[in-house]
C-alpha positions in Angstrom: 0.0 0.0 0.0 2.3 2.9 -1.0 1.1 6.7 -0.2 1.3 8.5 -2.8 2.2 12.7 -3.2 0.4 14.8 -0.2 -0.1 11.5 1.6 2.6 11.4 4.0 2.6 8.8 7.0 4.2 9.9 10.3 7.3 8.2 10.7 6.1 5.9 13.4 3.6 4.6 10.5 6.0 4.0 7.8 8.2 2.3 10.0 5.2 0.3 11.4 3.7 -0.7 8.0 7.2 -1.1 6.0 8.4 -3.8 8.8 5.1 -5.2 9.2 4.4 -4.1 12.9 1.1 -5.0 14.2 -0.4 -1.8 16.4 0.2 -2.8 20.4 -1.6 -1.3 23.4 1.4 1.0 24.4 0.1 0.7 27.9 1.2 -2.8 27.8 4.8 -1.7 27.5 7.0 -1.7 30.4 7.9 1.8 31.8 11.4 1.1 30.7 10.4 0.2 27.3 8.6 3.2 27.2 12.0 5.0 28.1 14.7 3.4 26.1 12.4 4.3 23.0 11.2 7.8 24.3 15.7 8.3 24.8 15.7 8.3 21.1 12.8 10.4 20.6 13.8 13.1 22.8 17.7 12.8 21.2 16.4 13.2 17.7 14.3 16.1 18.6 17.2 18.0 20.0 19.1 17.4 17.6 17.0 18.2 14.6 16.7 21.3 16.2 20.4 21.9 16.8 21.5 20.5 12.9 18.4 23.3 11.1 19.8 26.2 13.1 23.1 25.8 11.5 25.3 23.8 9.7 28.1 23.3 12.3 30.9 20.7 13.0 29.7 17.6 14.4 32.0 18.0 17.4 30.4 21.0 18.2 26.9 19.5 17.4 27.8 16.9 20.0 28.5 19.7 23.0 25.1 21.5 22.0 23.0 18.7 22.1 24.9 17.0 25.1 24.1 19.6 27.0 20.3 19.4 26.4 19.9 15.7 26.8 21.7 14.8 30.0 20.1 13.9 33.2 20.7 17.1 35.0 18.7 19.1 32.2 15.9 16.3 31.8 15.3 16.9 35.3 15.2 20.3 35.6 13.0 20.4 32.4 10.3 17.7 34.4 10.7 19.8 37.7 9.3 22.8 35.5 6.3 21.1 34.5 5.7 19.4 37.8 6.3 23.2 39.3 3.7 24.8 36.6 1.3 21.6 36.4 1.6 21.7 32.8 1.2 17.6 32.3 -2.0 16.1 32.3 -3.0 13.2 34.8 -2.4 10.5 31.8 0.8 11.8 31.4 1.5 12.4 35.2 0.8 8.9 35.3 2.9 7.8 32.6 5.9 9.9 34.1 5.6 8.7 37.3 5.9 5.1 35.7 8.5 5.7 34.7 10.4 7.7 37.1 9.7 5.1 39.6 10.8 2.0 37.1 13.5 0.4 38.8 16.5 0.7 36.5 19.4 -1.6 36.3 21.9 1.1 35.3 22.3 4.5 36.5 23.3 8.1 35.4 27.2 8.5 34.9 26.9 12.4 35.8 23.8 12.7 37.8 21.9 12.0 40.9 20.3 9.2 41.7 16.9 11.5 41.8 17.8 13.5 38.7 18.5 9.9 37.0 14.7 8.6 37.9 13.6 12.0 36.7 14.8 11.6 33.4 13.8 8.7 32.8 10.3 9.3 33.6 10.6 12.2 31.1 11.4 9.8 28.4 9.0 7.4 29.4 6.3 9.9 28.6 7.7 10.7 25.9 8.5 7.2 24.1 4.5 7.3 25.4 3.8 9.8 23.3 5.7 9.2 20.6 4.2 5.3 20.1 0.5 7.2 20.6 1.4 9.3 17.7 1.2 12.2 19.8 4.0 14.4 18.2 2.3 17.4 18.7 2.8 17.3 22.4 5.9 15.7 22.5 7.7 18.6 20.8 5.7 21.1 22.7 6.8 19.5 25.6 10.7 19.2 24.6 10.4 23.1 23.1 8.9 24.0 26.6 11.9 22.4 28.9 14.5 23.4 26.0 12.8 26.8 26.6 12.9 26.5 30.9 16.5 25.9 30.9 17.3 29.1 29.0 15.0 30.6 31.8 
């Protein structure tokens, strides 16, 4: 079934009818699961972003974006929403999850607390990302991008 012109699937479509994925109940995914995918998500966003606002050297790519993705800066991004009550009770829920996953590894430059924080962030957002909920999961990685300029 190709698409054809104006007819563009989300990525998480393509890749889902290309390989033949069957649609899951993403509640049925662990909170690390959730996590591990919602990593990637929340990497690629931040990065996209860093790569269109210029066309630097990959080395210096690497600092931007390093800087944005750790721990530390997840946390302090999930502490602002907490702070402002900007998530809804779903994705409370779904953070919390997450944060409270017990996690065979930890952070290599964070807190134990800062670590769980983070992790719930990408939980909800490997949430959102499998519910096809893009909208909100870059409005909620512009939003703590934005907080930690604050």
């Amino acid at each position: 079934m190709e698409q054809g012109i104006g007819m563009d699937l989300s990525i998480l479509e393509n890749i889902k009818l290309k390989f033949g994925l069957e649609d899951i109940d993403v509640n049925s995914y662990s909170p690390l699961s959730l996590a591990f995918i919602g990593d990637c998500v929340f990497d690629l966003v931040v990065k996209t972003v860093e790569v269109e606002k210029a066309n630097r050297p990959a080395n210096a790519l690497h600092r931007k974006t390093s800087s944005i993705v750790k721990a530390v800066s997840q946390a302090r991004m999930v502490e602002r929403f907490l702070d402002n009550n900007e998530l809804s009770n779903e994705e409370l829920a779904i953070y919390k999850r997450g944060r409270n996953a017990k996690s065979a590894t930890t952070a290599k430059n964070a807190s134990v607390g800062d670590y769980r924080k983070a992790t719930g962030l990408e939980a909800l957002i490997g949430y959102l990302y499998l519910n096809n909920r893009t909208d909100r999961l870059v409005d909620l990685i512009k939003a703590g991008i934005d907080s930690l300029k604050e």
